[in-house]
C-alpha positions as CSV (number, residue, x, y, z in Angstrom):
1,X,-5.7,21.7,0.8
2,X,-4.1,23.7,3.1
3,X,-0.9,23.3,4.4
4,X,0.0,22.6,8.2
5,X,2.9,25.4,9.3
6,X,4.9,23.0,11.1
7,X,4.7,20.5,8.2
8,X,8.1,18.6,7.8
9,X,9.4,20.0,10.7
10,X,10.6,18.0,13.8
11,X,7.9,16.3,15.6
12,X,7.4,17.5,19.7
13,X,6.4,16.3,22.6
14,X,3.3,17.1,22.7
15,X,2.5,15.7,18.7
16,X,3.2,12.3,20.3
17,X,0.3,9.6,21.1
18,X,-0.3,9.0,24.9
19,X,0.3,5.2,24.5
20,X,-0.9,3.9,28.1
21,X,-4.2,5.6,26.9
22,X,-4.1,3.8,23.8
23,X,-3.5,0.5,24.9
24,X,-5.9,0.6,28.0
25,X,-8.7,2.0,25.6
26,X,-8.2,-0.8,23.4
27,X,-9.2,-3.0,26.4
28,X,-11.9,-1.4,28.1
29,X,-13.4,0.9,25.8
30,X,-16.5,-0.9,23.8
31,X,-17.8,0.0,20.2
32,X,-21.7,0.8,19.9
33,X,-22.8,-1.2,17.1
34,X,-25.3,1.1,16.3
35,X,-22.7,3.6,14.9
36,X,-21.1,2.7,11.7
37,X,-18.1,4.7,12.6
38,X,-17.4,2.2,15.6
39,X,-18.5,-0.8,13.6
40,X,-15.8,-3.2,11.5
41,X,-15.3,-2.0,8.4
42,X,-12.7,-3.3,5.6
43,X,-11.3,-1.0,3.0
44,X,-8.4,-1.6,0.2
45,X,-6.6,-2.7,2.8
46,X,-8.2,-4.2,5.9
47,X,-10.1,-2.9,8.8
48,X,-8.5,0.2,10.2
49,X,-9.4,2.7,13.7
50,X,-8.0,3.6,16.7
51,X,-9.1,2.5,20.3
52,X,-9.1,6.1,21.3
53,X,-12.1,6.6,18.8
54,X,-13.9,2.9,19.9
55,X,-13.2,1.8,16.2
56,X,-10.1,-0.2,16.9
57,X,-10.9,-2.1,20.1
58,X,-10.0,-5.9,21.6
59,X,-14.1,-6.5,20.8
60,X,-13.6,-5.8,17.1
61,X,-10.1,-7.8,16.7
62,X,-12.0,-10.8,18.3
63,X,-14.7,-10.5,16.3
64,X,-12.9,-10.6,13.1
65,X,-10.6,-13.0,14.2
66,X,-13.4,-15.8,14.4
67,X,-15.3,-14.6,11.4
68,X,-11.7,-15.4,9.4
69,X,-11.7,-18.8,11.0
70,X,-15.5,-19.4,10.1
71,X,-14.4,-18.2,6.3
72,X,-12.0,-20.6,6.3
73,X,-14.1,-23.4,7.6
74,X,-16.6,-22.7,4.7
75,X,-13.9,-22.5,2.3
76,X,-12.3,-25.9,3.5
77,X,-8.8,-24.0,4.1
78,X,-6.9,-26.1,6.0
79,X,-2.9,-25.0,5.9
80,X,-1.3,-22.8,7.7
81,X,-2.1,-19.4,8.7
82,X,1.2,-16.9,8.9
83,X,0.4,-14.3,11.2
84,X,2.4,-11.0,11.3
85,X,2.3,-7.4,12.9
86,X,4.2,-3.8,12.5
87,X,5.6,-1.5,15.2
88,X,2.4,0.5,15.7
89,X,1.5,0.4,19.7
90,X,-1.6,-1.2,18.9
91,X,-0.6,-4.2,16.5
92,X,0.8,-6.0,19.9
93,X,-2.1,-6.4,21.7
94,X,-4.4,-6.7,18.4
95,X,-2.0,-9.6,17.6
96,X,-2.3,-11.3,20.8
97,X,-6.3,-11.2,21.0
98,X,-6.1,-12.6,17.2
99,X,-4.1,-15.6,18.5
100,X,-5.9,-16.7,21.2
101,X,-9.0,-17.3,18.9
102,X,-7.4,-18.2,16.4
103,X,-5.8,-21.0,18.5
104,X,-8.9,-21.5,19.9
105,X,-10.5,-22.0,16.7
106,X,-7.6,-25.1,15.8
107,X,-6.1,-22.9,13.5
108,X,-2.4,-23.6,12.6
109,X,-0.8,-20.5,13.4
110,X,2.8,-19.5,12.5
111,X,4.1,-16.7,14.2
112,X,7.9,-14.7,13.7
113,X,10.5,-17.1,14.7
114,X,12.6,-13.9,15.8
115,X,9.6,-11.9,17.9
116,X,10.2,-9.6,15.9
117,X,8.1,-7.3,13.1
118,X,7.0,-8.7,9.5
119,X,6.3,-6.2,6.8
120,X,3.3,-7.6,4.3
121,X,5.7,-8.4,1.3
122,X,7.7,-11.3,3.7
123,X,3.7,-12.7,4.4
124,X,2.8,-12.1,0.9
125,X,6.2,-14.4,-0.2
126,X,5.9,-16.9,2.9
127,X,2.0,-18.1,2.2
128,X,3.3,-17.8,-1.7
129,X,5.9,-20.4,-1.2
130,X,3.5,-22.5,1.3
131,X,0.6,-22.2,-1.6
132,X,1.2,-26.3,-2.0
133,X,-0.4,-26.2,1.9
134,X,-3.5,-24.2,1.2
135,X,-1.8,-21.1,3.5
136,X,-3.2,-17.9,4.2
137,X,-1.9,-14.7,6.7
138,X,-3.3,-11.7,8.8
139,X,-0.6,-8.6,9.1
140,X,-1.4,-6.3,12.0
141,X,-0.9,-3.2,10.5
142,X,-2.5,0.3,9.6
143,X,0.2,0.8,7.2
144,X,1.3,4.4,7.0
145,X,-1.3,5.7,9.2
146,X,-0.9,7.7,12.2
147,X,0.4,6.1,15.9
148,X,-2.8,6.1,17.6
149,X,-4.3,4.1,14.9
150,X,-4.6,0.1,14.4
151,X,-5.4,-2.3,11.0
152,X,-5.8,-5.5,10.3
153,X,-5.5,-7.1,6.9
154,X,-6.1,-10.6,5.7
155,X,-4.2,-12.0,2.4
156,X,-6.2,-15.5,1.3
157,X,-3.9,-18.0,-0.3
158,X,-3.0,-16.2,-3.5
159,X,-1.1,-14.0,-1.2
160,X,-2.1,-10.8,-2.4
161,X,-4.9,-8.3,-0.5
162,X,-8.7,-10.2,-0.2
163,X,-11.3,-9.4,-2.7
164,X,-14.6,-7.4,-1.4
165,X,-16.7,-10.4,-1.7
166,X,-14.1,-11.6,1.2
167,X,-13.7,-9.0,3.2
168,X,-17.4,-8.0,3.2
169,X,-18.4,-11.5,4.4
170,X,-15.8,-11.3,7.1
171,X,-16.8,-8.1,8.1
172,X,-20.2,-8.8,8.3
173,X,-19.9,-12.0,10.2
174,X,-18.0,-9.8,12.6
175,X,-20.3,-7.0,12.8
176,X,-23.1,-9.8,13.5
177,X,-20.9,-11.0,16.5
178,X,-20.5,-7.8,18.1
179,X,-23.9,-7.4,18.0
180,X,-24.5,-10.5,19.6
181,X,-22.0,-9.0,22.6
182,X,-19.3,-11.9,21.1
183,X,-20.9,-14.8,21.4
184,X,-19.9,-17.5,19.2
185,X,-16.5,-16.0,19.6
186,X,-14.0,-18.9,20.4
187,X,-11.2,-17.9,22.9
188,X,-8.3,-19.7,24.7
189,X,-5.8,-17.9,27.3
190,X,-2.7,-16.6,25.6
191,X,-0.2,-18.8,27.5
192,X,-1.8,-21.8,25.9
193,X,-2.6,-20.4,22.3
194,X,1.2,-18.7,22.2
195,X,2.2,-22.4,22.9
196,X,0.6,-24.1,20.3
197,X,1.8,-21.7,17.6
198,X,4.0,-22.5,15.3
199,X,7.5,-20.4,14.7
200,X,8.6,-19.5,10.9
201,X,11.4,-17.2,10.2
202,X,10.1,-14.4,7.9
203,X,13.0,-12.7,7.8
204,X,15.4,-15.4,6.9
205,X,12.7,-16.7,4.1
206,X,12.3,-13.5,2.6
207,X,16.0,-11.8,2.6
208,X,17.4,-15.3,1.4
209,X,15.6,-15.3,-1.9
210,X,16.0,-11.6,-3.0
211,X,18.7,-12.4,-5.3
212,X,15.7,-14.6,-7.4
213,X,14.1,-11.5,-8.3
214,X,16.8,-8.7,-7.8
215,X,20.6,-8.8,-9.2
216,X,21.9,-8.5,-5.6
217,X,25.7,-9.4,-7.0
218,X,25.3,-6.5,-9.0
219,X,24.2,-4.1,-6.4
220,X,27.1,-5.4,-4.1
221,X,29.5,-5.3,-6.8
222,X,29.2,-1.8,-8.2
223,X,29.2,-0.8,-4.3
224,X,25.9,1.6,-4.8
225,X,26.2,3.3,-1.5
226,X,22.5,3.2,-0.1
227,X,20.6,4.4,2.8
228,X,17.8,3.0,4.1
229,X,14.7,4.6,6.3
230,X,12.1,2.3,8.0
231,X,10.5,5.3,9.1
232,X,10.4,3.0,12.7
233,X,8.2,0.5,11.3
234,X,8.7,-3.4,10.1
235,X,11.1,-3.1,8.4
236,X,13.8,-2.1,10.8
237,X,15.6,-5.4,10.8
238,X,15.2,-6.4,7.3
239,X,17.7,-4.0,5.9
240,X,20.3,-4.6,8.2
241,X,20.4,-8.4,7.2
242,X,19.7,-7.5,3.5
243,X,23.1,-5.5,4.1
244,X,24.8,-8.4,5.6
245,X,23.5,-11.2,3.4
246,X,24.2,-9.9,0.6
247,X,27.5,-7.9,1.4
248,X,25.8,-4.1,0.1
249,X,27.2,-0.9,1.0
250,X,23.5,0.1,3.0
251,X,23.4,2.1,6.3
252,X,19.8,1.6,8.3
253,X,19.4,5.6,8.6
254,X,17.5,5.0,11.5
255,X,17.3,2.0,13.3
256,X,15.1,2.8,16.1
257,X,11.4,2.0,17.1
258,X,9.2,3.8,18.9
259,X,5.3,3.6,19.2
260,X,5.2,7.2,19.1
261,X,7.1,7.6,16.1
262,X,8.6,11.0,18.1
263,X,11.3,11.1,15.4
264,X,9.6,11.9,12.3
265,X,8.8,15.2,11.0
266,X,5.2,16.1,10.8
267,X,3.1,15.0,7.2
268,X,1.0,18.5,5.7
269,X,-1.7,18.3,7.5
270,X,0.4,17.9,11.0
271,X,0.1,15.3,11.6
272,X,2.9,12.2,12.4
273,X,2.2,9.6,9.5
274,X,4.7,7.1,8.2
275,X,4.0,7.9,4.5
276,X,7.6,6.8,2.8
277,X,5.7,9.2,-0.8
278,X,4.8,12.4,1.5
279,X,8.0,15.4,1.0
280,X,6.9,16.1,4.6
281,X,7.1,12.7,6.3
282,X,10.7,12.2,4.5
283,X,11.7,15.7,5.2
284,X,14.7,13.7,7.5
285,X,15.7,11.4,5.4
286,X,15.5,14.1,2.1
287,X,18.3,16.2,4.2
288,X,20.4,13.2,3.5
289,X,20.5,12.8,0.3
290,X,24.2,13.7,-0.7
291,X,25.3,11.0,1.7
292,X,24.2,8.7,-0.9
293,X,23.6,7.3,-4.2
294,X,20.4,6.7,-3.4
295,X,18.1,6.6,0.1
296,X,14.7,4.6,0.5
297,X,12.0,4.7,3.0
298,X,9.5,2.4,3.5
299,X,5.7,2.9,5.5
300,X,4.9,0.7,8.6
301,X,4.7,-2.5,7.2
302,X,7.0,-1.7,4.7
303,X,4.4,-2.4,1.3
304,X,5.2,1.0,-0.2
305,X,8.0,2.9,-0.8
306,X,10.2,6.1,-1.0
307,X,12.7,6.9,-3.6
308,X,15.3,9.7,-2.8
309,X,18.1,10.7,-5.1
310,X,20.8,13.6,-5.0
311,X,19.8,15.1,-7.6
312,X,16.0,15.4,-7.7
313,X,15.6,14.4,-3.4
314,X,12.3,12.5,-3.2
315,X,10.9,11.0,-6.6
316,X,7.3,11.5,-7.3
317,X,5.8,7.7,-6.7
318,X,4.4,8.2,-10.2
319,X,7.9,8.9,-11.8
320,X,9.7,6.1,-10.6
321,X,6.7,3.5,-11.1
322,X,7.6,4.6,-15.0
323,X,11.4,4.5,-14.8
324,X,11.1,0.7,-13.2
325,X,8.5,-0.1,-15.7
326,X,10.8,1.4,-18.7
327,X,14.1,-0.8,-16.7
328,X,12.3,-4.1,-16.1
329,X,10.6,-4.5,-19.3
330,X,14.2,-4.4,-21.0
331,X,16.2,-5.9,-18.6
332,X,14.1,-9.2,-17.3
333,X,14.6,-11.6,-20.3
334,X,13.2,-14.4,-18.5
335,X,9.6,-12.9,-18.4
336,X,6.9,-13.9,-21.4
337,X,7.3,-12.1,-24.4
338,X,3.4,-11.1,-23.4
339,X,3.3,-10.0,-20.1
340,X,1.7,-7.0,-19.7
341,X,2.0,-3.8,-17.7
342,X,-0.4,-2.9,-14.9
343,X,-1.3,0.3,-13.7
344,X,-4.3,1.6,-11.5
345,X,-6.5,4.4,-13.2
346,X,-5.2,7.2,-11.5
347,X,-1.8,6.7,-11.7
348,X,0.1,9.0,-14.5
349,X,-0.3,8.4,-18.3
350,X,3.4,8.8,-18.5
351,X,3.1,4.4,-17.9
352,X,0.3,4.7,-20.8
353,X,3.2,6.3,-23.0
354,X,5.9,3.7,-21.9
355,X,4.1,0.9,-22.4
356,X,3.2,1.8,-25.7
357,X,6.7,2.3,-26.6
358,X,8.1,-0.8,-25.1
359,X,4.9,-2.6,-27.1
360,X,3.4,-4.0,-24.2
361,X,0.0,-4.3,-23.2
362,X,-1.3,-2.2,-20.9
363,X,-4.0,-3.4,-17.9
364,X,-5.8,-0.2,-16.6
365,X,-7.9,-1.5,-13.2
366,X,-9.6,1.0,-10.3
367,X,-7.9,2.1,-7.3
368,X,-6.6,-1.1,-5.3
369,X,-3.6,-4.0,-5.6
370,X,-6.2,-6.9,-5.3
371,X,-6.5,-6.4,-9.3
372,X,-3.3,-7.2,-9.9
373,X,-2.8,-10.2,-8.1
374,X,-4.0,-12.9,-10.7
375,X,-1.7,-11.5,-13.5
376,X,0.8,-11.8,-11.3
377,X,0.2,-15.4,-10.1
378,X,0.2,-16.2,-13.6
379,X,2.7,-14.3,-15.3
380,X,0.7,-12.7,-17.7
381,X,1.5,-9.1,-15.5
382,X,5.3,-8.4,-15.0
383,X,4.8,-5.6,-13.0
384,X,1.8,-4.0,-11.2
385,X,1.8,-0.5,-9.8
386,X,-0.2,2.2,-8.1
387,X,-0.3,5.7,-7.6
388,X,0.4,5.5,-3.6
389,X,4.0,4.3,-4.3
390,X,2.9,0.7,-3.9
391,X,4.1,-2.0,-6.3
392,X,5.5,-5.5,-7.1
393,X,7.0,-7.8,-9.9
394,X,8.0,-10.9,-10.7
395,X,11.2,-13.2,-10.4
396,X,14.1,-12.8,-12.9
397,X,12.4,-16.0,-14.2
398,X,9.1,-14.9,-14.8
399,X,7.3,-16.6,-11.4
400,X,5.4,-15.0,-9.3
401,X,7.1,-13.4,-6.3
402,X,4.6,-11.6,-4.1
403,X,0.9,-10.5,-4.9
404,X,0.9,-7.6,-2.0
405,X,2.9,-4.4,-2.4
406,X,6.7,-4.8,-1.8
407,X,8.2,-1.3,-0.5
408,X,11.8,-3.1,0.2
409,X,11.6,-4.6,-3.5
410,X,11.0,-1.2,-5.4
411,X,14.2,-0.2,-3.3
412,X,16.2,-2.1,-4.0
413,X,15.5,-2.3,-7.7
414,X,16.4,1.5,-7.6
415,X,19.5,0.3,-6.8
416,X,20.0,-2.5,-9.2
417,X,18.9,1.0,-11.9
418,X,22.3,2.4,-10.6
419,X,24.2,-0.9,-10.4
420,X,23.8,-1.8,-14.2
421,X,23.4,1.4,-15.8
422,X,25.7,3.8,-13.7
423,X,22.6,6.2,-13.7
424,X,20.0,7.6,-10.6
425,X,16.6,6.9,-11.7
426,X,15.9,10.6,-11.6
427,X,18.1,10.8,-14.6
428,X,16.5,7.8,-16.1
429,X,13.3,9.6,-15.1
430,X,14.4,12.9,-17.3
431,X,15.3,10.7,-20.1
432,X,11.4,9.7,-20.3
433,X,9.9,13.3,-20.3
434,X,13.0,14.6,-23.2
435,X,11.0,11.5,-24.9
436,X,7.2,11.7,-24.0
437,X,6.8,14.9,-22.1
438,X,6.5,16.1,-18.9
439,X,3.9,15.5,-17.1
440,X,2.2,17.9,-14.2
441,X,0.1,16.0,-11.7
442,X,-2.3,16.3,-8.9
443,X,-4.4,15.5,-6.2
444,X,-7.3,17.9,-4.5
445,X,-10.4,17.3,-1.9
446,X,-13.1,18.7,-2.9
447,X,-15.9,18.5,0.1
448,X,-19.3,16.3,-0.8
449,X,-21.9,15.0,1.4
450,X,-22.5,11.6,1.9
451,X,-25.3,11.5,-0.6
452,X,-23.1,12.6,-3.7
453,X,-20.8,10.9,-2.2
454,X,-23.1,7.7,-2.6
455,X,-24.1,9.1,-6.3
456,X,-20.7,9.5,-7.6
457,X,-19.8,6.0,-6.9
458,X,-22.4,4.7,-8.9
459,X,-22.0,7.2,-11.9
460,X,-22.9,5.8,-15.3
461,X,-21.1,7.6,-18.4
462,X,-24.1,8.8,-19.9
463,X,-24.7,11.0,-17.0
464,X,-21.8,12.9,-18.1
465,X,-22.7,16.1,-20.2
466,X,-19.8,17.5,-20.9
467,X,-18.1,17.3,-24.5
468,X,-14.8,19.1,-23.8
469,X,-12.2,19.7,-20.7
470,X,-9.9,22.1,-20.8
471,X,-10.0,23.1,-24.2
472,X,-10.0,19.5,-26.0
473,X,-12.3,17.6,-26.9
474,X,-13.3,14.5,-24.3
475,X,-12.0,11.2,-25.8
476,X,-13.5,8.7,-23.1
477,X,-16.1,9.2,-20.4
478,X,-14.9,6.1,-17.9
479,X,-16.9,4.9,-14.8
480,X,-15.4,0.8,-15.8
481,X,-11.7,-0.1,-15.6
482,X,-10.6,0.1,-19.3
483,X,-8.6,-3.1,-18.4
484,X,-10.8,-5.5,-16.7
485,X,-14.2,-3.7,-16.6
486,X,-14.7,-3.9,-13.0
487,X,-16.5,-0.6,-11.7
488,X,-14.0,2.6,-10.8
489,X,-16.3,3.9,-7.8
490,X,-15.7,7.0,-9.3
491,X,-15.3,8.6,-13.1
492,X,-12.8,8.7,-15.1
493,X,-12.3,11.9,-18.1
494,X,-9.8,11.7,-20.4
495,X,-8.3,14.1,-23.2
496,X,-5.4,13.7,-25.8
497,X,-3.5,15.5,-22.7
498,X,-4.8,15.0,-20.0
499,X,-7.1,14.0,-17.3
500,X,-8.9,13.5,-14.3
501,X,-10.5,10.8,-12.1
502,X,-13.3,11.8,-9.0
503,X,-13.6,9.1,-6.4
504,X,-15.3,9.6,-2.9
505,X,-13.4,8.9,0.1
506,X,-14.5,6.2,2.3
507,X,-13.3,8.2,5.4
508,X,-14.5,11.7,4.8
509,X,-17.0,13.8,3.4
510,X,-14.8,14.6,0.2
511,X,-14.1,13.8,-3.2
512,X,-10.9,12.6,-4.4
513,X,-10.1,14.9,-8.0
514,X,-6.9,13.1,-9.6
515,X,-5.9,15.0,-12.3
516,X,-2.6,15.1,-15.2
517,X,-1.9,17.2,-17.7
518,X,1.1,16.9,-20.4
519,X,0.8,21.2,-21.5
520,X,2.3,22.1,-17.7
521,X,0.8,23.2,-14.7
522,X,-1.5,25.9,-15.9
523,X,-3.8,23.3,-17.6
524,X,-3.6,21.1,-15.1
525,X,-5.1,23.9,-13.1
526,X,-7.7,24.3,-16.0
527,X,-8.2,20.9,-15.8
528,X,-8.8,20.7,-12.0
529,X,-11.4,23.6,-11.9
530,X,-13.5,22.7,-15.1
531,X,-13.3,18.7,-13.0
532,X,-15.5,20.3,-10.1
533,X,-18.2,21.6,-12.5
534,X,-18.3,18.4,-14.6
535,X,-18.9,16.6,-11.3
536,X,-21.3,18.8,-10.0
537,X,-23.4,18.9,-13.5
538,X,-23.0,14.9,-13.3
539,X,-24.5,14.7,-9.4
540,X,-27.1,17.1,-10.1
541,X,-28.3,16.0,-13.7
């Protein structure tokens, strides 16, 4: 994976989006159904493209918009639906086409009281606390993805991210519309559907209730002096009334928006992504990091987030996921004596080593925060956690406080670390590898075609020769979660010291090789090499 030369350097003027383009190509440019590139298609998180590429256009947002509404009419939802949208250029217009079928459709919509932007946690939390009402939501977003590019989720009423047997009968139903050239589609102008929406203050709901699941007094009373990156997107006004609510020492780094994003510094490959876990895409805010205890960043819609402390700049998102684990599990007396830890299967075995030691259960799911979100409706997960610096937990008293990823929670617990033990989490961090280890981990591309592509999703165990990796002996040969037994997409090897996952990407013609290794670098390296001929042996056997 080779890195771009200008990577983490200053974006220019001609890195920036031409957004006039983007937004008329979203109107009258029109996807050929025929192609699956321009067709809809929902992945972990939504449906994502760009206009410029006919993938994100007005037809498909339409299209999608009544399938929800005809998902809803078979599931006899009836409550309110919260819609929400980030600061990328397309999530305006995306969000107005959305209402006026949805209004169409007698949908009860409730739109930002404010105007303004709602990050997927504050929809998470609102339909959570409407769950009495049957609600559900739509967030506009492509999360950290680049500014010519457009997404749109939907979060059923448990709040969290839909299941595949949801999304794929929405996006069917969708792709079945747009091959009908949108008829069925239900549509009223937007004067008349922005009228009959409903208003709800996200912002209000959500920054009021922090201190149920965050010691906010103790934050403000030990004065942790905090800065805080939206990276331009929906978060931007959140922190500043989290400041004022709650009375915190915290400094919005950079309150500005801009559809172009023009003041980030370029990700490795380039390219301007909002990507609050990428050294590059923080390069800004990692310059900072004397000025304060500790400085955040958050994605677009603000479901993921970046930790950056003096003395170790910008955490690895598997590092602090272990520090919080190793905090809340000690600190949260009102959670059940059984609620277990849960972690997605390529995220660092450091968690595997932490829960073992705290004497907690462990729940090992694939790749994706839907898996997450019934322990955590329940109680029976405290804390769930991926790889991608994506996470949530529950309330001080053990209830359920969102089932999506919450980038401004994770922050802000960083700070609570520092409150009430007078330690960064970096140093908490080191305290966990003098005890367990240290860990060296990785992530490659390997380039596939579609067909092994298509064969490595569907990989059984036994197809796996291989007896050793690395030197050791293989202990498990996974293509099953360990932790609920729903399929990985992928395979899974593991060691007494390490591992590695291979999952194909849904976007490219590569493999994904995830790989950890607790005897340094060099056998990670070991690890990653002898990975591509156990995959390869596996595809051609």
């Amino acid at each position: 994976m080779s890195v771009h030369p200008r990577a983490g350097t200053q974006a220019q003027r001609s890195d920036l989006v031409d957004v006039p383009r983007l937004i008329t190509s979203y109107y009258a440019e029109h996807p050929d159904v025929a192609d699956p590139a321009q067709q809809v298609a929902f992945g972990t998180s939504g449906h994502r493209g760009s206009s410029l590429r006919r993938s994100f256009n007005e037809d498909h947002i339409v299209a999608v918009s009544q399938a929800i509404c005809e998902y809803r009419a078979v599931q006899g939802y009836t409550g309110p639906l919260f819609l929400g949208k980030d600061t990328h250029a397309l999530s305006e217009p995306a969000t107005v086409s959305a209402l006026e079928v949805f209004a169409a459709n007698g949908v009860q919509v409730l739109v930002d009281s404010r105007d303004g932007y709602t990050p997927t946690p504050a929809l998470s939390h609102a339909i959570l606390t409407h769950r009495h009402l049957g609600a559900d939501g739509v967030v506009v977003t492509p999360s950290h993805n680049p500014p010519e590019d457009g997404g749109f989720k939907y979060n059923p009423p448990h709040g969290g991210p839909a299941d595949t047997d949801v999304t794929k009968w929405i996006q069917d139903r969708a792709n079945a519309l747009l091959a009908d050239n949108l008829n069925g589609v239900k549509r009223i102008p937007y004067a008349r559907a922005k009228e009959a929406a409903g208003r709800f203050d996200f912002l209000a709901a959500y920054v009021d209730d922090l201190p149920s699941v965050i010691d906010m007094a103790a934050i403000a009373d030990a004065k942790v002096r905090i800065g805080a990156d939206p990276l331009g997107g929906a978060s931007v006004a959140y922190w500043g009334a989290i400041a004022e609510r709650h009375k915190l020492d915290l400094t919005v780094v950079n309150p500005d928006v801009d559809p172009t994003f023009g003041f980030m510094t370029l990700d490795w490959d380039g390219k301007i992504r909002m990507d609050c876990s990428s050294p590059n895409a923080m390069a800004s805010l990692i310059g900072k990091r004397a000025d304060y205890q500790v400085a955040t960043g958050n994605d677009a819609d603000a479901d993921r987030h970046g930790i950056v402390t003096p003395d170790a700049g910008l955490m690895n998102p598997n590092h602090f996921l272990a520090v919080a684990i190793q905090y809340l599990f000690q600190a949260r007396d009102g959670w059940r004596a059984d609620a277990a830890i849960g972690k997605t299967l390529v995220s660092s075995s450091m968690i595997d080593r932490v829960a073992a030691d705290l004497g907690r259960t462990l729940i090992e799911v694939p790749v994706g925060f839907k898996w997450f979100v019934p322990g955590l409706l329940d109680g029976s997960v405290g804390f769930g956690g991926e790889e991608s610096a994506g996470a949530s937990f529950l309330r001080r008293d053990g209830q359920v406080w969102t089932t999506d990823k919450d980038g401004l929670l994770l922050c802000l617990l960083a700070a609570e670390i520092i409150a009430t033990t007078g330690r960064s989490p970096s140093e908490h961090y080191a305290d966990l590898v003098a005890r367990h280890g240290a860990p060296a981990y990785a992530r490659i591309d390997v380039a596939s075609t579609r067909e092994e592509k298509a064969v490595l999703g569907k990989l059984s165990p036994e197809q796996v020769t291989a007896t050793e990796l690395a030197g050791e002996p293989i202990t498990a040969k996974l293509t099953a979660a360990p932790g609920n037994g729903a399929p990985i997409g992928g395979l899974k090897v593991v060691t007494a010291s390490g591992w590695f996952a291979a999952r194909p990407s849904g976007t490219e013609d590569v493999y994904k090789v995830y790989a950890e290794s607790f005897q340094g670098p060099e056998h990670l390296e070991r690890i990653q090499q002898e990975a591509r001929g156990v995959v390869s042996a596996a595809l051609s056997g």
